[in-house]
LOLUM-966421 format. One record per residue (C-alpha): residue in one letter; y, x, z. Coordinates in Angstrom, 3 decimals. Layout:
a,Y,X,Z;
...
END
This chain:
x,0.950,-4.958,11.121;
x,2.399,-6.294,8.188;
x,1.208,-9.535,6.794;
x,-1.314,-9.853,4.317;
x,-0.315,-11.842,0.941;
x,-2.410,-13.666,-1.422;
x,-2.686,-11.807,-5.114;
x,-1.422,-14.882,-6.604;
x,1.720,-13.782,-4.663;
x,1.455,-10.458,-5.532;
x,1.865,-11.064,-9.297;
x,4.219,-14.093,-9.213;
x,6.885,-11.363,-8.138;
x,6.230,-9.941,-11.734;
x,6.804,-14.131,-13.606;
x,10.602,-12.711,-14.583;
x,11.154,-10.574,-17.305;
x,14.478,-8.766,-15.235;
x,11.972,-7.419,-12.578;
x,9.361,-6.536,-15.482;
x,12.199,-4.556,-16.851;
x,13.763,-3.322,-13.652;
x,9.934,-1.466,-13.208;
x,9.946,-0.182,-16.756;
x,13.182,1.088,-16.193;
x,12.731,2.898,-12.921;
x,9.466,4.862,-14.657;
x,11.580,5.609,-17.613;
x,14.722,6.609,-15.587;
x,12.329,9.116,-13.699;
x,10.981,10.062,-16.369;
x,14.462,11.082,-18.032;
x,15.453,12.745,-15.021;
x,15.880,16.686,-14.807;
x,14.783,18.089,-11.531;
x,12.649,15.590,-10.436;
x,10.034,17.784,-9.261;
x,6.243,16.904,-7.927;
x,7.561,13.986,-6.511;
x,8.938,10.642,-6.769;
x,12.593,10.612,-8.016;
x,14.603,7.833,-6.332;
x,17.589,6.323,-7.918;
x,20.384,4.605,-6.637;
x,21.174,0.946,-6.923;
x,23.303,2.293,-9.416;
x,21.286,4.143,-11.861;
x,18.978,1.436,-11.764;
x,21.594,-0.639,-12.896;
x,22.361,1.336,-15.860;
x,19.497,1.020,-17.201;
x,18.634,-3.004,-16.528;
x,20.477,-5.508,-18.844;
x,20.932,-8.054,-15.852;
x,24.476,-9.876,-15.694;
x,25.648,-8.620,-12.356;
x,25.035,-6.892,-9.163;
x,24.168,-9.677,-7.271;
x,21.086,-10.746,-9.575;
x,19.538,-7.179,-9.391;
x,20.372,-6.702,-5.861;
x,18.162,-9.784,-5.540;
x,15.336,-9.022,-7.923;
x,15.279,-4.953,-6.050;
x,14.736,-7.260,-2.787;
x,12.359,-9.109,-4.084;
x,10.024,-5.867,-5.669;
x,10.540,-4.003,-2.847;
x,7.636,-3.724,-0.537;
x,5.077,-4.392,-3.133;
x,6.266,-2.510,-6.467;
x,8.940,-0.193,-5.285;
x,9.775,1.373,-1.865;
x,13.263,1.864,-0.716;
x,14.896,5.135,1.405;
x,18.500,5.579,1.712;
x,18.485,7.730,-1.132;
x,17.290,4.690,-3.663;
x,14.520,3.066,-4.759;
x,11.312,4.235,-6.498;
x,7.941,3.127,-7.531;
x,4.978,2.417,-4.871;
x,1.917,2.421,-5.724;
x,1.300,-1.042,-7.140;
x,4.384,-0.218,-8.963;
x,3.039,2.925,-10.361;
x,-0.387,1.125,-11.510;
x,1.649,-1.786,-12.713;
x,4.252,0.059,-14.860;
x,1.628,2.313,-16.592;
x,-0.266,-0.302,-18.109;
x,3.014,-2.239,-19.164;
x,4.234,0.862,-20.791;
x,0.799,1.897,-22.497;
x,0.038,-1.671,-23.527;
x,-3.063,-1.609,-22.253;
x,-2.999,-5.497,-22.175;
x,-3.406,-6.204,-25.922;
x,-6.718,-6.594,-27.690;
x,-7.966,-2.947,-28.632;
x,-8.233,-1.930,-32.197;
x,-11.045,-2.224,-34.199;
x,-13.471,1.490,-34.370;
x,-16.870,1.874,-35.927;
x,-19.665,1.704,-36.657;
x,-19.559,5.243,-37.515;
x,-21.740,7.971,-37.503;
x,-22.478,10.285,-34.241;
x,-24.512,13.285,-33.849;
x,-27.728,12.836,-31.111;
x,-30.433,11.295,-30.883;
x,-31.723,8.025,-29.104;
x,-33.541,8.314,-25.540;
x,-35.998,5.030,-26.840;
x,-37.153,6.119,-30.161;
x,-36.186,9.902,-30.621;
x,-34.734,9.257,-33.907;
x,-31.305,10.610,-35.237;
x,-29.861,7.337,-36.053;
x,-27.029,6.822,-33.632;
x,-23.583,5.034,-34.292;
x,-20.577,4.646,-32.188;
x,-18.460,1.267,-32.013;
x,-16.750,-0.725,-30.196;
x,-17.797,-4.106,-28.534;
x,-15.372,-5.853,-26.037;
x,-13.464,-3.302,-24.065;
x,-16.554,-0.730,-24.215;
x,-16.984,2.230,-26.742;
x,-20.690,2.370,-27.219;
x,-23.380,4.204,-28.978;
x,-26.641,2.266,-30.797;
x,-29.582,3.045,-31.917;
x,-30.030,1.738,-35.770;
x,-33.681,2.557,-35.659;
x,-35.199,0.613,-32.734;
x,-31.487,-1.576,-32.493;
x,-31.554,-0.227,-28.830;
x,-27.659,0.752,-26.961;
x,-28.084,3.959,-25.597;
x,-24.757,4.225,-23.774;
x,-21.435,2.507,-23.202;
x,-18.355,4.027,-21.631;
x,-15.297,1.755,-20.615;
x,-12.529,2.668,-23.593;
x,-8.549,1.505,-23.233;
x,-6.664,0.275,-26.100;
x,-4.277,3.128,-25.581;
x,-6.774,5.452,-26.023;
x,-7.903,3.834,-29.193;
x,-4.323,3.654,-30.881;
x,-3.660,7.686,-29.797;
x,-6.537,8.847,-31.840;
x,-8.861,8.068,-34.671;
x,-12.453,9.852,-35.686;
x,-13.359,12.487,-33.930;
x,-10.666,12.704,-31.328;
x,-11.542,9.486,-30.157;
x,-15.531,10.213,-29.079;
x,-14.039,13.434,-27.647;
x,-11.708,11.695,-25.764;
x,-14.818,9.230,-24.394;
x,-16.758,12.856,-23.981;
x,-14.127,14.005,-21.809;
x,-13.449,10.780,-19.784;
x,-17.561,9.967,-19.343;
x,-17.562,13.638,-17.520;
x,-14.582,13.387,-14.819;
x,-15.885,9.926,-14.208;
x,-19.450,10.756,-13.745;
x,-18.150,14.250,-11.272;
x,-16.286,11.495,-9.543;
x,-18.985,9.241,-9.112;
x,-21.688,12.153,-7.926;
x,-19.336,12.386,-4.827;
x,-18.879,9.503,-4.343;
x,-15.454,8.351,-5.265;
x,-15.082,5.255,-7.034;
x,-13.265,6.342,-11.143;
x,-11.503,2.560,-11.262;
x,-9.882,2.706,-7.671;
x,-10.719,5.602,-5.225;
x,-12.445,3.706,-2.878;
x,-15.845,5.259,-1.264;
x,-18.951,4.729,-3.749;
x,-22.628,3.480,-2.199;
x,-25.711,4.775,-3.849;
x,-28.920,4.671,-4.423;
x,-31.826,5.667,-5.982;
x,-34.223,3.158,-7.783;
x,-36.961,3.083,-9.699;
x,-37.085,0.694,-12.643;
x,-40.110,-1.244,-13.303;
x,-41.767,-1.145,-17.074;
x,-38.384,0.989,-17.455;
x,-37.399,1.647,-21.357;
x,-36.462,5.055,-20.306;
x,-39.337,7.660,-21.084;
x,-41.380,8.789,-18.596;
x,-39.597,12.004,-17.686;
x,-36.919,9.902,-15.715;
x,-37.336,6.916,-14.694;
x,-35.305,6.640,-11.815;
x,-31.775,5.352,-11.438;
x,-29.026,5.924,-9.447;
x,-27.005,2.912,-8.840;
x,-23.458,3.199,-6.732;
x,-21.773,0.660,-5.999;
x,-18.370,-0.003,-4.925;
x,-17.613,-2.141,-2.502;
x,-13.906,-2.845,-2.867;
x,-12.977,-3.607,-7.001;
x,-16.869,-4.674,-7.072;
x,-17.546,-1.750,-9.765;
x,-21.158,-0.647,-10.708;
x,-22.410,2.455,-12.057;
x,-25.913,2.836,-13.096;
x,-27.162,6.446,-14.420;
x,-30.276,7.607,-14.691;
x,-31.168,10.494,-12.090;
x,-31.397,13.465,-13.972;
x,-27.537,12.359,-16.036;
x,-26.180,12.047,-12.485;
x,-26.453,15.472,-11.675;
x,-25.236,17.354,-15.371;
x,-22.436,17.788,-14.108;
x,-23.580,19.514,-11.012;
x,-22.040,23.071,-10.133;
x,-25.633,24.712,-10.345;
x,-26.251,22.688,-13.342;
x,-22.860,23.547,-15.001;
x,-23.150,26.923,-14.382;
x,-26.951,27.154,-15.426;
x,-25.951,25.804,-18.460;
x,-22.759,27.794,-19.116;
x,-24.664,30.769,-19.166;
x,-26.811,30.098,-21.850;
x,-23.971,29.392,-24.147;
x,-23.735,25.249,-23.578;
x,-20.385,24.148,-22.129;
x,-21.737,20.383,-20.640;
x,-18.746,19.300,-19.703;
x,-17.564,18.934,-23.310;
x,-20.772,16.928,-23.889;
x,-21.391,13.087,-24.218;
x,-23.648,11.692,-22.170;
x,-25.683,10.459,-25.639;
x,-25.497,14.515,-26.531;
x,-27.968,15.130,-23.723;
x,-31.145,12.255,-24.875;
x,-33.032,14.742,-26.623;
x,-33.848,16.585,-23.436;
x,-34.925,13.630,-22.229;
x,-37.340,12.000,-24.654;
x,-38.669,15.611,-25.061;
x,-39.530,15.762,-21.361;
x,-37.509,19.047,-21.030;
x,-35.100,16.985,-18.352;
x,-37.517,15.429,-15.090;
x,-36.755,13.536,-12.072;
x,-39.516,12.588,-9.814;
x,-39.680,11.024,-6.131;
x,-40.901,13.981,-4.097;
x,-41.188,12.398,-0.524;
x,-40.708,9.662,0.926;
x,-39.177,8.279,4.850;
x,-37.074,9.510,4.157;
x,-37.082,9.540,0.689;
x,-36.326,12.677,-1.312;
x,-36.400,13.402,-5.270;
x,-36.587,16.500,-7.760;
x,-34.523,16.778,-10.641;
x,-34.854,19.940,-12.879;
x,-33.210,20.582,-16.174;
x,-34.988,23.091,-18.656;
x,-33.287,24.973,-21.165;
x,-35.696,27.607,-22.847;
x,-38.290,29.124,-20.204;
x,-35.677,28.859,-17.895;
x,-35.032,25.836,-15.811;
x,-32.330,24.775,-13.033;
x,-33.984,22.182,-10.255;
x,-31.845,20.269,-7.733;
x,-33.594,18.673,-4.451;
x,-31.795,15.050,-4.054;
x,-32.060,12.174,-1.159;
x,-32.285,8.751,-1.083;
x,-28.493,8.898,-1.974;
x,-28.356,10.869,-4.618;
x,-26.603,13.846,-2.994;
x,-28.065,16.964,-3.760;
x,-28.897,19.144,-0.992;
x,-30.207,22.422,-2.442;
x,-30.452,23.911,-6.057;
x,-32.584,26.999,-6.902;
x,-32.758,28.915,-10.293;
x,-36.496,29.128,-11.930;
x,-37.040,32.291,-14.519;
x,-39.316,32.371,-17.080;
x,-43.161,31.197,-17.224;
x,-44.206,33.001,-13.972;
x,-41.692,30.731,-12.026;
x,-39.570,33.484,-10.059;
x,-36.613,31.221,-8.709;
x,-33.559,31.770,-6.800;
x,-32.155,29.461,-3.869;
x,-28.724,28.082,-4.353;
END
C-alpha cells in the first residue's frame, strides 16, 4: 500500500510555475489532439516538451517525476493527467480561483414559500447565487454558482444555467451521491421545530457527506421533484420540471397543493404527494428519504395506480 501524504504535500508539488504549466499543457495538448478518443491521450516526453517553455530536458524530466503519481500517471506510451490532475487543471484553466463577478439584484419570476408574494430577486452573495424575498426580506434559496459560470453568461442564461445545475445536483443527491465529490451521501429526515416553512412541509431531508464534509438540506417534498414518477407525472400535464428552479416550485407549497407528512413511525415512514389539478402523484418515503413506492391518484374520487 502506498503511503499516505499530507495535503500540504500534495499542493507544494504545484509552488512552481513549470509544473503549473507542464499540467496546463498536457490538458491543452489533449485537447489539440485528433483521435484521442473516449479516453485519456498520453503524450510522450516529447510532446510535452513542445509545449512547456522549460530550458532543457533535464528540468522537465525532473518536474514530470515530481507530478507523477499525484497529477499525472505515466505508461510507456507517455504521460497523462490522473485524477487530481484532471480536477486541478480544470479549475486553473476556467479560473475558477478569482473573485466572481458582480450579478443582481434582478428580477425573477416565483413567488416566496414565507409570504406568498411575487417579490423575488436573484443575486449574488459570496460564492452563492441566491434568490430573496423583498417583501418579508426572507432568502428563499441559494445554489453554489462558479465564477466561470458567471463570466459565460449574463441575464437570463445565467438563472437557467443555476436551473439546470440545482436539478442534476438535487437527482444526484436523491441517490445518494455526493454533487462536490462522489462520495456516498447520509440522510435523513427531520422535522424542524417552529419551522418558517408552511405547514404543508415541514420536514427536511438533510444528507450529509462524510468525506468533503458537504451538507444538503431540502425540504421533503423538493427532494423528490425530480423523482421518475414525479417527472413523468408532471411531463404529462405539459410541465417539464427539470427545466425548473427550485424557487419556480414555492407556490405549490405555500398553497398546500405540495404535502409531506410522517406516516409511521419504528420504523419511520413519510408521504409526499404533489398535486397538479385534481390529479395528484404520492411517493411513500423512509426514514432515509428513499422512496419505496409511487402510485398515481385521478380525479376527486381518488382512483390511483401503483407504481
Amino acid at each position: 500500500m502506498s503511503e499516505r501524504r499530507s495535503a500540504t504535500d500534495i499542493f507544494r508539488l504545484l509552488a512552481d510555475d513549470t509544473r503549473v504549466s507542464i499540467l496546463r499543457a498536457v490538458a491543452v495538448a489533449q485537447f489539440e489532439l485528433e483521435g484521442a478518443g473516449a479516453g485519456a491521450a498520453e503524450l510522450a516526453f516529447s510532446e510535452v516538451y513542445e509545449h512547456v517553455d522549460v530550458e532543457n530536458t533535464s528540468k522537465l524530466s525532473y518536474h514530470l517525476g515530481e507530478l507523477t503519481g499525484t497529477y499525472l500517471r505515466k505508461t510507456d506510451d507517455g504521460y497523462s493527467l490522473s485524477h487530481a490532475g484532471e480536477r486541478i487543471v480544470r479549475f486553473i484553466l476556467s479560473e475558477n480561483y478569482e473573485r466572481p463577478e458582480s450579478f443582481g439584484p434582478e428580477p425573477v419570476g416565483g413567488v416566496c414559500v414565507f409570504c406568498g408574494e411575487e417579490t423575488l430577486e436573484a443575486s449574488l452573495s459570496q460564492q452563492f447565487f441566491r434568490i430573496d424575498c423583498t417583501a418579508c426580506e426572507q432568502q428563499v434559496t441559494g445554489q453554489p454558482i462558479t465564477p466561470a459560470q458567471i463570466r459565460t453568461r449574463d441575464g437570463d442564461s445565467l438563472v437557467q444555467s443555476v436551473k439546470l445545475r440545482s436539478a442534476e445536483d438535487a437527482r444526484q443527491i436523491r441517490r445518494g451521491m455526493c454533487p462536490e465529490c462522489g462520495a456516498h451521501l447520509s440522510a435523513d429526515v427531520v422535522a424542524v421545530p417552529e419551522s418558517p416553512l408552511p405547514d404543508a412541509d415541514s420536514l427536511v431531508v438533510t444528507s450529509t457527506c462524510e468525506e468533503c464534509l458537504r451538507e444538503y438540506n431540502s425540504p421533503l417534498t423538493y427532494s423528490v421533484v425530480y423523482h421518475p414518477a414525479s417527472v413523468a407525472f408532471h411531463w404529462e400535464r405539459g410541465i417539464d420540471v427539470t427545466r425548473r428552479g427550485i424557487w419556480e416550485f414555492h407556490e405549490r407549497v405555500y398553497e398546500g397543493r405540495w404535502t409531506s407528512e410522517q406516516t409511521a413511525s419504528e420504523p419511520d415512514e413519510y408521504k409526499v404527494v404533489l398535486r397538479h389539478g385534481d390529479d395528484a402523484v404520492r411517493l411513500y418515503l423512509d426514514s432515509t428519504a428513499t422512496v419505496m413506492r409511487t402510485e398515481r391518484v385521478r380525479g376527486e374520487s381518488g382512483e390511483f395506480r401503483n407504481s
